[in-house]
N, C-alpha and C positions, 0 to 999 in steps of 0.2 A: 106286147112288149117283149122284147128279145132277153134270152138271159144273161147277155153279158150286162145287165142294166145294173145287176146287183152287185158287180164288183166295189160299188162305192159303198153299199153297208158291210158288205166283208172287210175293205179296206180301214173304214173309220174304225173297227174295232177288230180286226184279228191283231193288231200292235198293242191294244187294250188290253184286251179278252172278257172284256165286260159291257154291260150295258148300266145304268144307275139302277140304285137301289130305292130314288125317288121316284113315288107317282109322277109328279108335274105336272103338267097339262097332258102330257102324250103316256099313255100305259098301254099295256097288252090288254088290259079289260077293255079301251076304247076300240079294239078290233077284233073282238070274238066272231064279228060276224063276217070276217076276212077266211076264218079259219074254216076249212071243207071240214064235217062234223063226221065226215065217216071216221069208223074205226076198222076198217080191215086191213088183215095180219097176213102178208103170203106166208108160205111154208119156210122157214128157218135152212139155208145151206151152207153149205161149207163144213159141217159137225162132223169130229172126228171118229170112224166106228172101229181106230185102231186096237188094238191092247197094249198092254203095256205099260210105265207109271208116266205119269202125267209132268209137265212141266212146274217150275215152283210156279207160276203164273197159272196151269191148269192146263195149259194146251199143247198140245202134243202136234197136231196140225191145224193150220189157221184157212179160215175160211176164204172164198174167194168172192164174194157176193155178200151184199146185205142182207137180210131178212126180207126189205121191202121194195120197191122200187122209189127212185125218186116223184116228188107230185110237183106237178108244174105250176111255174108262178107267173105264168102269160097272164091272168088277170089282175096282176098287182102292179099300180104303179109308184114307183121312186120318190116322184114327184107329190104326191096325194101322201107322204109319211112328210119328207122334207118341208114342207109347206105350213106342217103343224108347229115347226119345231125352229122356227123362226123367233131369232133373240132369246133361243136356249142356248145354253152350254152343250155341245157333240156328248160330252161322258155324262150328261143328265138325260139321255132320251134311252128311254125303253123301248125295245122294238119289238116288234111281234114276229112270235115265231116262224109267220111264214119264211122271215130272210134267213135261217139258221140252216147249220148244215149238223147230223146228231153227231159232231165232237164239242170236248172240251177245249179250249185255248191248251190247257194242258198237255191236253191230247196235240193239239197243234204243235204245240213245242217238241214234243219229243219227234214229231217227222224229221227232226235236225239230224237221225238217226236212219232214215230210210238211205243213206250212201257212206253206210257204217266200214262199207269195203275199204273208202279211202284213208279212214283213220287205220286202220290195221294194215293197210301200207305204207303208211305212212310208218307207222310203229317197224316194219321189215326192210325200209328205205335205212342202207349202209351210210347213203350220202345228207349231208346236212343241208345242202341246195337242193334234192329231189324230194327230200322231207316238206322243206318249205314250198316247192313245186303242190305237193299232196293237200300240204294244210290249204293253201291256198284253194286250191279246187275243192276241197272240204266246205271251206266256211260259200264260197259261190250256190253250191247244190243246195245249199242250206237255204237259201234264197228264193230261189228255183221251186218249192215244194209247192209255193203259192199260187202259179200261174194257171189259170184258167180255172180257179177256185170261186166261184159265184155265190156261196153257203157262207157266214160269220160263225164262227163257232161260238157256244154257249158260253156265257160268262162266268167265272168259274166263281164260287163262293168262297167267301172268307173259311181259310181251313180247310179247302175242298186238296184234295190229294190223287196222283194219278202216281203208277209204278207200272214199269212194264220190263220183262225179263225176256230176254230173247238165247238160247242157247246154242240156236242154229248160225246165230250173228255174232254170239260171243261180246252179250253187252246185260247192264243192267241197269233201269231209269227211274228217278224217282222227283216228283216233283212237287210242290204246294203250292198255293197262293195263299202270300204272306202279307200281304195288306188288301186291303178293300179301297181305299182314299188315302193315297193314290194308287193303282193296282199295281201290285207287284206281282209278278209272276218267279219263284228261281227252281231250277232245277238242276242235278247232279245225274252224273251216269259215269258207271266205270268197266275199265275190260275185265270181263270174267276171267282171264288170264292175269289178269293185276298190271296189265300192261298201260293202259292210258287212264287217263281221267279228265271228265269232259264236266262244266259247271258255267255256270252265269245264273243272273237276273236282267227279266224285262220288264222298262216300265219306260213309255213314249211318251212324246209331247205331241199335240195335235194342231193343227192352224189350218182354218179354212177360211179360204181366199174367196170366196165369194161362187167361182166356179171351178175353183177343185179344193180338193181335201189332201194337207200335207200331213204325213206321221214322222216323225226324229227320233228316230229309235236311240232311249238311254237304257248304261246297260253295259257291262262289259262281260265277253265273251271265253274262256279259258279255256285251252285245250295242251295239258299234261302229256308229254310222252314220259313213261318213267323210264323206260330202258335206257331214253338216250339223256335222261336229266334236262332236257330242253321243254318250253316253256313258252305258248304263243299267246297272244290278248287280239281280238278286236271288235268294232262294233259292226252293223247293221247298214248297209246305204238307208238313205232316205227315198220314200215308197210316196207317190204320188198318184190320186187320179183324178182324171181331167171330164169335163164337162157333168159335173155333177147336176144341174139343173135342166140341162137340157140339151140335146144332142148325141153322137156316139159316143159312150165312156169307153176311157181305154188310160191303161196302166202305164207305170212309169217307173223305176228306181231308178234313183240318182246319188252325184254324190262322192266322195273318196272314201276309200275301207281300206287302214295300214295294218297288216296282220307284221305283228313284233315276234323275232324269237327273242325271248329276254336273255338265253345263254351266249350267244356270239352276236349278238347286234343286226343278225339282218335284219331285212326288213322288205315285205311284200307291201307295194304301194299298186291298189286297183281303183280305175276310175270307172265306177259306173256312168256313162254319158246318159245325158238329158239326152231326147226324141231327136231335137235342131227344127230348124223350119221347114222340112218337106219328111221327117223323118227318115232320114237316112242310118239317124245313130243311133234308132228305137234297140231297144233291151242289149243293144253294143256296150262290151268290158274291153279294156286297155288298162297296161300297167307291168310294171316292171319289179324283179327283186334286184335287190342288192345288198352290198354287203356294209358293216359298221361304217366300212370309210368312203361311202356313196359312192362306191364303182357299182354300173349296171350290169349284172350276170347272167340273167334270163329277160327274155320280153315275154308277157302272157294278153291274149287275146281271145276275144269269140263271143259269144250270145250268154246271158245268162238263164235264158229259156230253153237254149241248146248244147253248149259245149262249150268246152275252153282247151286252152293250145297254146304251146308254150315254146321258142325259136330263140336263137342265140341271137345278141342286139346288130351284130356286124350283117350277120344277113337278112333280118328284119329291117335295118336300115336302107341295105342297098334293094331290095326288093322295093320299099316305097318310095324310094330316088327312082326307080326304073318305071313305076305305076304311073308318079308323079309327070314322067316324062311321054307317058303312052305307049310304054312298051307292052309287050304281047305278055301276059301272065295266064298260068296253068291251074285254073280250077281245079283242086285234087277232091275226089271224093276220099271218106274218113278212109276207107281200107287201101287207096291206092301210096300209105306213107308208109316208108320203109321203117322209119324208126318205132311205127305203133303199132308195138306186137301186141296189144290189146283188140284191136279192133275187130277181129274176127268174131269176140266174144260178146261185142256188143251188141244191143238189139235196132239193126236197120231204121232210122229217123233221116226222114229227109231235113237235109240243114240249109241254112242260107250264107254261112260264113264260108267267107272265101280263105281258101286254106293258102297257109304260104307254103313250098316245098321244104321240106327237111322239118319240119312241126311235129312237134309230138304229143300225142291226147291227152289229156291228164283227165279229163271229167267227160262225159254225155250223159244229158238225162235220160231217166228210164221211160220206155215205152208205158201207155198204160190199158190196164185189160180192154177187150172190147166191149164191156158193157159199160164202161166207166160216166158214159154221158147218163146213164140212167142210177147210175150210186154217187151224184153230187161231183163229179169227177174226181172220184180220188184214184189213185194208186192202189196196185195191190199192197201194200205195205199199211199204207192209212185205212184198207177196207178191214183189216185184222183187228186195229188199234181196241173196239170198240166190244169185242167180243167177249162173252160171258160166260162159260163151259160151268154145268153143274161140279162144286165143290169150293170153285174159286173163291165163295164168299168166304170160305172157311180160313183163308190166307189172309184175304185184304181186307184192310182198315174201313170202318164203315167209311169211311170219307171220300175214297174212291169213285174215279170218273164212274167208271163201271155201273156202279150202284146209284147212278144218279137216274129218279123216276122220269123225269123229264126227257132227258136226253135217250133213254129205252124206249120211251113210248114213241117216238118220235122216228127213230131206227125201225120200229116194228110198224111203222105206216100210223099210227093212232094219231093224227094231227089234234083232234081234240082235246085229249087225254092228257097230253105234251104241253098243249098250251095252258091247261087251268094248272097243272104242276108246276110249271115255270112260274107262274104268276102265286101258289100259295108257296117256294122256296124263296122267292124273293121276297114276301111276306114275312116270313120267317126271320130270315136274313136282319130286316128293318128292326124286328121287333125283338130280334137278339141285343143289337147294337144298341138300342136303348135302354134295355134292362142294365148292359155293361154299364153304360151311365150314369142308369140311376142310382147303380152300387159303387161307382167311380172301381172301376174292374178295368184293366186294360188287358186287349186280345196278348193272347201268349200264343205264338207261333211253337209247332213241334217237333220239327226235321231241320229248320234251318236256321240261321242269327243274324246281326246283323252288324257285320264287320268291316274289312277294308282289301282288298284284294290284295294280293302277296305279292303281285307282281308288281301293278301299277301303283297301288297306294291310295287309289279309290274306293267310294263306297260300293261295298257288295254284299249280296247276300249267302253266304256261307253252310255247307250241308256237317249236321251236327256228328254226322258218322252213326247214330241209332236207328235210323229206319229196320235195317234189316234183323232185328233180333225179332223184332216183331210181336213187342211188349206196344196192342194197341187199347191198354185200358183206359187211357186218359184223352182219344179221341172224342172231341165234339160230334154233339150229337146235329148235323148240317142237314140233312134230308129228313 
C-alpha cells in the first residue's frame, strides 16, 4: 500500500491532536502484533560539539537528521483499522502507533512558526496594506506545513506542555493542552524583541461523510504587531480528505479565511477553492484585501502548497478579460518579476501557478532536506522540534513534549518500546481522570484560562503571562 494512504489518519486527527482515552472495541493492545518488535537505535546526529553557553532551550545548533530512519508501513492497511471502527465515534478510536509520526500535536502547532520571517516583516512593513499583504501569507504557510505529511502526531495528554525558544529566529513558544473532552489545544509565542505576539486555541469539529473525512477548524487565531498597535484575527480553512475507504486518498482545503486588522477595518478575504470536477482548482487560493469601506486594493493568488502573489485588481482584471478572450499570456518564472527582489533568495521550487506580470511574491514554501522521505517528511525546521541536548531537563517542566517516553522511543527507532508507552500513558491518563472524580477535583490548567478574545469577543484560551519565571513545582506528574 502506497504511503500516501495514511493522510486520512493524520488528517482525522492532526485538527484533534488526540486519539481517545477509551479502550472500546479498537486499542493499541489489539495490534501489538502489527508492531515490528525490533529495537535498534542508529547513532544520534546533528549534536552540537560547539562551546560556548547553550541556549535557554539547550541548543546552540539543531540537528539536521533524526536519530532513526523512518520504518515503513507498506504492510499496514487503512482499511483493516477502519473496518473495526464502524458505528464508533472518529475521537473514540485509538490507533496504533504504527500511523504516528514522533511529534506532539504540540509540537505540530508550533510549525505555525517555521515562516517566522514573515511576521518580523511584517513587524518592518512601514505600510499598513503590505503589512496585511505579510499577515496574509503568514497565516497561508501556516497551512502549508501539513502537505505531504503521512505521520498523525501523538496525542497530547491532559497537562502535557511543549516550549520552544529559538534565538536565531527571534521568537519564543509555549503551549499546553487544556482540556482532554473536548481537546483543546492553545498556545502563545512572542518576539524576543517584544515586538509581536502571536496566540490562539484549537479545538475542531469532525464529520465523516461516508467516503471522506471533513475537520472545521474552531478556534481563533491572533496575531499582535505592537509597534504598529494593529491587531489581526482569523481561522483555519476547512481540511478535507477524500476516498477514505477506498481508492487514491488525496487532500483538500476548502473554504473562506477573513484575516481582520481590528485597527483600520481592513480586511483580507482568501478563498481556499474546492479541487472542481477535473481538478483544475486543487490546493488554488484567490482573494482580495480591502479596505473598512469595501474598496478592493490588492488581488492575492497562487497555491497553498506552493506560493502566493499579490497584483493590483485593475490589472488582474484585465489580464483575465484578455485569458478569458485567448489571448497569448506570459508564464513568468518566480525570478523573471521585476517587482520580487526577494526571489533570488529563495530556494528554486518548481511551481505550477501561472504568474501574472507585474506580481509580487509574498510567500514560497521551503524546499525540504534531501533525506526528508526517510524522517516522515518533515522539514528542517520540524526535524529540530524534537530534540533533547543533555541539560535541557534541567530547564523544562516535566510535562514537556521532550520528555515524553513514547514519543523518544519512537524517534530512536524502538517501535516496540513506543507502543507499550503509549498504551501504559494513556492508562495513566484514564485512571488520573477518575480518581479526579472520585474526589469531585476538577483539572486546573497552568499557563493558560479561559476567556474571551479582546478583539473578537469570542471564547478563547488566554496565556496567564507565568510560564517563563519557571516556578514548575505544581506541574502534574503526566509521564
Amino acid at each position: 500500500m502506497c504511503s500516501h494512504k495514511f493522510y486520512v489518519i493524520d488528517f482525522v486527527f492532526v485538527y484533534t491532536g488526540f486519539d481517545s482515552d477509551n479502550s472500546g472495541e479498537f486499542s493499541e493492545a489489539n495490534h501489538k502484533d502489527m508492531i515490528d518488535v525490533g529495537t535498534h537505535q542508529s547513532s544520534r546526529t546533528g549534536k552540537h560539539n560547539g562551546e560556548g553557553p547553550l541556549q535557554e532551550n539547550g541548543i546552540k545548533k539543531h540537528r539536521t537528521s533524526l536519530p532513526a530512519p523512518m520504518f515503513t508501513r507498506s504492510d499496514f492497511s487503512v482499511w483493516s483499522i477502519l473496518k473495526k471502527c464502524i458505528g464508533l465515534e472518529l475521537s473514540k478510536i485509538t490507533m496504533p502507533i504504527v500511523f504516528n509520526e514522533p511529534l506532539s500535536f504540540l509540537q505540530r502547532i508550533t510549525e505555525y512558526m517555521e515562516h517566522i520571517y514573515l511576521i518580523n516583516k511584517a513587524c518592518n512593513n512601514a505600510s499598513p496594506l503590505e503589512r496585511m499583504q505579510t499577515v496574509a501569507a503568514f497565516a497561508v504557510s501556516a497551512v502549508a506545513s501539513q502537505w505531504e505529511r503521512t505521520g498523525k502526531p501523538f496525542n497530547p495528554l491532559l497537562g502535557e506542555t511543549y516550549e520552544l525558544t529559538r534565538e536565531d529566529l527571534g521568537f519564543k513558544f509555549i503551549s499546553e493542552q487544556v482540556s482532554h473532552h473536548p481537546p483543546v489545544s492553545a498556545f502563545y509565542s512572542e518576539g524576543l524583541n517584544k515586538d509581536f505576539v502571536f496566540h490562539g486555541s484549537i479545538y475542531p469539529k469532525l464529520k465523516f461523510w461516508g467516503k471522506s473525512v471533513e475537520a472545521e477548524p474552531r478556534g481563533t487565531i491572533t496575531l499582535e504587531l505592537l509597534k504598529h498597535h494593529e491587531s489581526f484575527t482569523w481561522t483555519n480553512p476547512i481540511c478535507c480528505v477524500h476516498n477514505v475507504i477506498i481508492g487514491k486518498l488525496w487532500i483538500e482545503q476548502y473554504g473562506t479565511v477573513e484575516i481582520i486588522n481590528h485597527s483600520n477595518g481592513d480586511k483580507c478575504v482568501l478563498n481556499f477553492k474546492p479541487c472542481g470536477l477535473f481538478g483544475k482548482e486543487l490546493h488554488r487560493v484567490e482573494g482580495y484585501i480591502q479596505d473598512k469601506n469595501k474598496k478592493k486594493l490588492f488581488v492575492i493568488y497562487g497555491k497553498w502548497t506552493e506560493c502566493l502573489w499579490c497584483i493590483d485588481p485593475t490589472t488582474y482584471d484585465t489580464y483575465k478579460k484578455n485569458e478569458r478572450r485567448g489571448g497569448d499570456q506570459k508564464k513568468l518564472k518566480p525570478n523573471e518579476d521585476s517587482e520580487n527582489d526577494e526571489a533570488d533568495d529563495m530556494p528554486e521550487i518548481q511551481e505550477t501557478v501561472q504568474v501574472i506580470p507585474g506580481s509580487k511574491l509574498l510567500w514560497r514554501i521551503n524546499s525540504r532536506p534531501p533525506n526528508s522521505s526517510q524522517m516522515y517528511n518533515f522539514t528542517s525546521f520540524t526535524v529540530s522540534l524534537n530534540e533533547l541536548e543533555k541539560g535541557m531537563e534541567k530547564v523544562l517542566p516535566p510535562t514537556d513534549c521532550r520528555l515524553r517516553p513514547d514519543i523518544r522511543h519512537m524517534e530512536n527507532g524502538e517501535m516496540y518500546l513506543a507502543s507499550a508507552e503509549k498504551e501504559r500513558l494513556e492508562e495513566k491518563q484514564r485512571a488520573a481522570r477518575k480518581d479526579r472524580a472520585r474526589h469531585e477535583q476538577e483539572w486546573r490548567t497552568r499557563w493558560f484560562y479561559q476567556g474571551s478574545n479582546p478583539h473578537t469577543g469570542t471564547p478563547d484560551w488566554l496565556y496567564s503571562g507565568r510560564y517563563f519565571d519557571r516556578n514548575f513545582s505544581d506541574c502534574p506528574d503526566i509521564y
